[in-house]
MMTF fields as JSON, N, C-alpha, C and O atoms, coordinates in Angstrom:
{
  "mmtfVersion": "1.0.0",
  "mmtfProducer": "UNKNOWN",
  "numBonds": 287,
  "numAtoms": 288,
  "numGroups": 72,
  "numChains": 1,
  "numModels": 1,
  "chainsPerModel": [1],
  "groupsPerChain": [72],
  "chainIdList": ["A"],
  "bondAtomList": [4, 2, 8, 6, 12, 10, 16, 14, 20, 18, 24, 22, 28, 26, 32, 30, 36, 34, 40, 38, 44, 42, 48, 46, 52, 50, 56, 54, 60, 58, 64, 62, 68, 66, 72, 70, 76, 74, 80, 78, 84, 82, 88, 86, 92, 90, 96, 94, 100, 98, 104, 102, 108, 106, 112, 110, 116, 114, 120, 118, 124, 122, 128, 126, 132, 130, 136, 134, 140, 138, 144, 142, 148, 146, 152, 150, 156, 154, 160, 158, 164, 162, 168, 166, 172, 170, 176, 174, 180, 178, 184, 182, 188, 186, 192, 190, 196, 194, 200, 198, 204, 202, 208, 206, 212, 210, 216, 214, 220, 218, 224, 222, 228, 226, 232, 230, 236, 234, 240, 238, 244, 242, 248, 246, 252, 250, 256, 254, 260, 258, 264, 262, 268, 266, 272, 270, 276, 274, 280, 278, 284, 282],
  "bondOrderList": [1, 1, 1, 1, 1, 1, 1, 1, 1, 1, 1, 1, 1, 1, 1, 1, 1, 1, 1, 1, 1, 1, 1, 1, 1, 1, 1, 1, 1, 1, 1, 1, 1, 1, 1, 1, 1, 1, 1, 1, 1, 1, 1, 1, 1, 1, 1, 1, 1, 1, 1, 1, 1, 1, 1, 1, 1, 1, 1, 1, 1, 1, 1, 1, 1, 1, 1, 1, 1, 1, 1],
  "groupList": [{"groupName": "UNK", "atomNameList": ["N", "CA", "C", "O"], "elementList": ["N", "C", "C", "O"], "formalChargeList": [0, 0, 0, 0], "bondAtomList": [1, 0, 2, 1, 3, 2], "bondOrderList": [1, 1, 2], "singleLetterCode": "X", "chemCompType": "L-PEPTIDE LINKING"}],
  "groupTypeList": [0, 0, 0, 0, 0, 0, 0, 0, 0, 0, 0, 0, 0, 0, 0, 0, 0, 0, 0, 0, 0, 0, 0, 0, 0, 0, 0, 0, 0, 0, 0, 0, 0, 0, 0, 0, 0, 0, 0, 0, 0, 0, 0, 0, 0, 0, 0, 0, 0, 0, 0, 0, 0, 0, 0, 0, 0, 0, 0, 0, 0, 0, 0, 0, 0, 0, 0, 0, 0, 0, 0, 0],
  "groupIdList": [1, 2, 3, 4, 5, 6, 7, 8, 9, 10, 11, 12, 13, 14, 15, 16, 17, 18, 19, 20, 21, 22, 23, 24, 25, 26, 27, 28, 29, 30, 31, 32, 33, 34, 35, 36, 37, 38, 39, 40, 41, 42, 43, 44, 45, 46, 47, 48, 49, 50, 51, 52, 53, 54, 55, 56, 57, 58, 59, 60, 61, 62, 63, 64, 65, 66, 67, 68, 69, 70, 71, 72],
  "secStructList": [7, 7, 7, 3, 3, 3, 3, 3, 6, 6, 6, 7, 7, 3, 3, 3, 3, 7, 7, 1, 1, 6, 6, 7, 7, 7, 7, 7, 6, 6, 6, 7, 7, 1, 7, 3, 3, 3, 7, 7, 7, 7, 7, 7, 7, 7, 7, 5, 7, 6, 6, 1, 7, 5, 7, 7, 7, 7, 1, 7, 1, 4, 4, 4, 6, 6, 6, 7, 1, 1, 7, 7],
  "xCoordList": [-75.953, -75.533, -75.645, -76.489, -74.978, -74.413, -76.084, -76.838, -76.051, -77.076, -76.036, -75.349, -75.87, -75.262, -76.389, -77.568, -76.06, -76.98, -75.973, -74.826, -76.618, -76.284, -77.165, -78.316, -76.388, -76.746, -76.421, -75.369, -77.109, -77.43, -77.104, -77.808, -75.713, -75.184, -76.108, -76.275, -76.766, -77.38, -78.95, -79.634, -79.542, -80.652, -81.404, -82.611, -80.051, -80.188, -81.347, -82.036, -81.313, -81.905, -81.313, -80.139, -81.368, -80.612, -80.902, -81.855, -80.919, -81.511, -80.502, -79.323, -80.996, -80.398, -80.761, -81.91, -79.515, -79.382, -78.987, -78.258, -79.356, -78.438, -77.414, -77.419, -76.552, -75.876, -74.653, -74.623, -73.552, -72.969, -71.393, -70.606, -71.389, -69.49, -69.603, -70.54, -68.325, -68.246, -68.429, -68.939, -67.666, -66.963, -67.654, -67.118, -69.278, -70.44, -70.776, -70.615, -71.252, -71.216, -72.862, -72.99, -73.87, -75.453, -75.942, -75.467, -77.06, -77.736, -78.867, -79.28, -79.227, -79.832, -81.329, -81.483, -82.314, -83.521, -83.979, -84.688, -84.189, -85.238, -84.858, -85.612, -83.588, -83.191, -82.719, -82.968, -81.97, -81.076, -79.694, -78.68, -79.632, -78.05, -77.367, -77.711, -76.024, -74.614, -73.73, -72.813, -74.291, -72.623, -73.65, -74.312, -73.506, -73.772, -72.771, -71.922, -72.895, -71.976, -72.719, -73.68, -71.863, -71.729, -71.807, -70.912, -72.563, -72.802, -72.68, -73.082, -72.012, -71.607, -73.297, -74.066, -73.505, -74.341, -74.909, -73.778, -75.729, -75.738, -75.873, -76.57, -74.964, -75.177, -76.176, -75.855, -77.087, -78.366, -78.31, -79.055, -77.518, -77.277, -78.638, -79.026, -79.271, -80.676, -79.358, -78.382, -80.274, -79.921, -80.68, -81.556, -80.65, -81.805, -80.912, -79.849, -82.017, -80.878, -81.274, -82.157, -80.85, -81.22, -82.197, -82.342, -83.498, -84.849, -85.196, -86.146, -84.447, -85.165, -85.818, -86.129, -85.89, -86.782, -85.988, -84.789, -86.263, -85.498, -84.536, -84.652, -83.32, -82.274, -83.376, -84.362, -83.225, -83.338, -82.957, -81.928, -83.786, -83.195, -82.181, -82.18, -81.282, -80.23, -80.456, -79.772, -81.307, -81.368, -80.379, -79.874, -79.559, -78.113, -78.518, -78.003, -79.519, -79.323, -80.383, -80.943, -80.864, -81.95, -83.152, -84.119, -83.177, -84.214, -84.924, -85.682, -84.083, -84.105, -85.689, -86.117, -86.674, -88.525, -89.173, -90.385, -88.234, -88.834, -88.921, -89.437, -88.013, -88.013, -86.194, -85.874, -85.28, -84.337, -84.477, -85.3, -83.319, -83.989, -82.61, -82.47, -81.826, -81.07, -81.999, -81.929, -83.262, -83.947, -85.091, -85.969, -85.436, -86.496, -86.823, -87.933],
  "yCoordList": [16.478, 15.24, 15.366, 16.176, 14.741, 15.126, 14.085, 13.439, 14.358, 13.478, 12.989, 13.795, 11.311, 10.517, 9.83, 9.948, 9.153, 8.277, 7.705, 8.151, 5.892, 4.647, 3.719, 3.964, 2.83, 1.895, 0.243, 0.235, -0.773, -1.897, -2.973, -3.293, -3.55, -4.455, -5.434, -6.207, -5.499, -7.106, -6.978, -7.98, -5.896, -5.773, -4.734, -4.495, -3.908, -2.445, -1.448, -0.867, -1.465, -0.263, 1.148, 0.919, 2.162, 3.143, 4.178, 4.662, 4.646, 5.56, 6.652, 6.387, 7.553, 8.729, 8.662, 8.454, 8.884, 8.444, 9.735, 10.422, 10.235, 10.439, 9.898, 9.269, 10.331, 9.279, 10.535, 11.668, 9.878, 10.208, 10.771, 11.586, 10.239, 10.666, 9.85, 9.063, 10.071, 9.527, 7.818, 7.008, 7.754, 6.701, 5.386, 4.28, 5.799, 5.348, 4.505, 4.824, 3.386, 1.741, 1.747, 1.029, 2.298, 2.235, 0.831, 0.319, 0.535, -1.222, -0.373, 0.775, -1.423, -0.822, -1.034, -1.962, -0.087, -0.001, -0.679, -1.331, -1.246, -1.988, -3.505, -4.312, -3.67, -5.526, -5.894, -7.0, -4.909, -4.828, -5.2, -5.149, -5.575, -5.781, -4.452, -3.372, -5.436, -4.562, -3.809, -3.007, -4.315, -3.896, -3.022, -3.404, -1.519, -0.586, 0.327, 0.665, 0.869, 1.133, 3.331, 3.688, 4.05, 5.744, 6.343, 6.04, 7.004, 7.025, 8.817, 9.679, 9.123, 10.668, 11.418, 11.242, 12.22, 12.836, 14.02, 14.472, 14.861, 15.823, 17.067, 17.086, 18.236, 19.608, 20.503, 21.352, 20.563, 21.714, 22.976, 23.173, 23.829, 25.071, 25.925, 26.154, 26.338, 27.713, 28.617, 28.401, 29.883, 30.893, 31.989, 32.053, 33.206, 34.291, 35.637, 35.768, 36.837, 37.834, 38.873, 38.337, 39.82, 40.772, 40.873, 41.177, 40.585, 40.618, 39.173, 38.846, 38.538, 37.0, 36.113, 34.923, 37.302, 36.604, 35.43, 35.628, 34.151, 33.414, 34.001, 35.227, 33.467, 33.657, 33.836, 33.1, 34.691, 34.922, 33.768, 33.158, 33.34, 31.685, 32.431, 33.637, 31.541, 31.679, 31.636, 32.451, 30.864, 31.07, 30.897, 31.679, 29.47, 29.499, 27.885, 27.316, 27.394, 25.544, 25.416, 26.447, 24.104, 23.897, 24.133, 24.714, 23.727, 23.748, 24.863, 24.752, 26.259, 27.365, 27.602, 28.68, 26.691, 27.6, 27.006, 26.79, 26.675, 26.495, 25.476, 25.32, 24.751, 23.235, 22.733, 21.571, 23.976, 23.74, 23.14, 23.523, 21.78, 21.453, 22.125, 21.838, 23.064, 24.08, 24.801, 24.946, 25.521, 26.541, 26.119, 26.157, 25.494, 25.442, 26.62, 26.686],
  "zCoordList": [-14.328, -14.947, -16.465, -16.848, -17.361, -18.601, -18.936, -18.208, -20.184, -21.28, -22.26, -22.887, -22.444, -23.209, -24.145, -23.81, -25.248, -26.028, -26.003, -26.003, -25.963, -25.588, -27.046, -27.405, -27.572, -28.278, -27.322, -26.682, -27.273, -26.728, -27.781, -28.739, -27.368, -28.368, -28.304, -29.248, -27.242, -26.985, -27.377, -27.169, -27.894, -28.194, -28.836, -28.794, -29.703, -30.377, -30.293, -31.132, -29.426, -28.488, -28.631, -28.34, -28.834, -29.103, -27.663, -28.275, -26.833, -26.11, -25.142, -24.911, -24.776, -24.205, -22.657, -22.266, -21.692, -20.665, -20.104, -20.818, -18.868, -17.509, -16.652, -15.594, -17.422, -16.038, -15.618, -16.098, -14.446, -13.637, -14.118, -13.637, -14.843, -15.586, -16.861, -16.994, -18.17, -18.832, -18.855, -19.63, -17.464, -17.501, -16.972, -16.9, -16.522, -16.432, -17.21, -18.387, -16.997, -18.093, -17.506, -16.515, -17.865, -17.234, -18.211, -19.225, -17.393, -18.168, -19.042, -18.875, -20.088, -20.92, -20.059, -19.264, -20.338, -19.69, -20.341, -19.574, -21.766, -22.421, -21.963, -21.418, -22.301, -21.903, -20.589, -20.11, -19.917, -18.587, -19.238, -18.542, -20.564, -21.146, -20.237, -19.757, -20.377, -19.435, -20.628, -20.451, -21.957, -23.075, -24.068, -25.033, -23.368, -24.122, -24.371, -23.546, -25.896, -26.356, -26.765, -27.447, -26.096, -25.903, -27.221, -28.01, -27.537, -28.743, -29.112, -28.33, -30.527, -30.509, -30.694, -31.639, -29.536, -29.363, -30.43, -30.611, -31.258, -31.891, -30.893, -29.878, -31.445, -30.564, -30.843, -31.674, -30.486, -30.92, -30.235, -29.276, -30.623, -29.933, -30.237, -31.382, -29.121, -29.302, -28.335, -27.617, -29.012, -29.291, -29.166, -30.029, -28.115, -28.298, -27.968, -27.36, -28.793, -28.853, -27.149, -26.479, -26.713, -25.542, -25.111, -23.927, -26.171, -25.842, -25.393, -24.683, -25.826, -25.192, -26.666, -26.731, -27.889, -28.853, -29.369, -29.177, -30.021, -31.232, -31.646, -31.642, -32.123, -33.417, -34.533, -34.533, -35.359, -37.061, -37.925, -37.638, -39.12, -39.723, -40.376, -40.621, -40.64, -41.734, -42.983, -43.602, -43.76, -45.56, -45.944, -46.75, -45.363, -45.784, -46.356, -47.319, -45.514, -46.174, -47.007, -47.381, -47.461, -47.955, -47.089, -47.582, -45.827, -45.331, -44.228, -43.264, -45.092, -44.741, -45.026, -44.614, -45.712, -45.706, -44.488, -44.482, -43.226, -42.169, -41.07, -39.963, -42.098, -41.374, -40.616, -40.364, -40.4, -40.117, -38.833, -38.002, -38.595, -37.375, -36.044, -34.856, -36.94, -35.718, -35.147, -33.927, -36.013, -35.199, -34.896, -35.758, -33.305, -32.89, -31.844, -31.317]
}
């Protein structure tokens, strides 16, 4: 089952759901509101090389001294 994040018009709730297909309308867990609105998810791609170890950081952004939040 896919992982969606859901915002709660009726009580702005923001939260990340399981559910069944896109096309899935789930109640919000905090209020039971029905009009939640699918929200664009972020992609966190990990990454390991033949050995299994971590990806290598990049030293490409600012927050290349450790705190990138691509490489966990």
């Amino acid at each position: 089952m896919p992982l969606f994040t859901y915002l709660c018009a009726e009580c702005g709730v923001e939260t990340e759901l399981l559910v069944g297909s896109a096309a899935t309308r789930p109640a919000c867990p905090s209020c039971g509101g029905k009009n939640m609105t699918r929200m664009a998810s972020a992609f966190a791609p990990q990454s390991a090389n033949a050995a299994g170890d971590a990806a290598p950081r990049c030293h490409s952004c600012p927050s290349a001294g450790g705190a990138c939040p691509y490489q966990r």
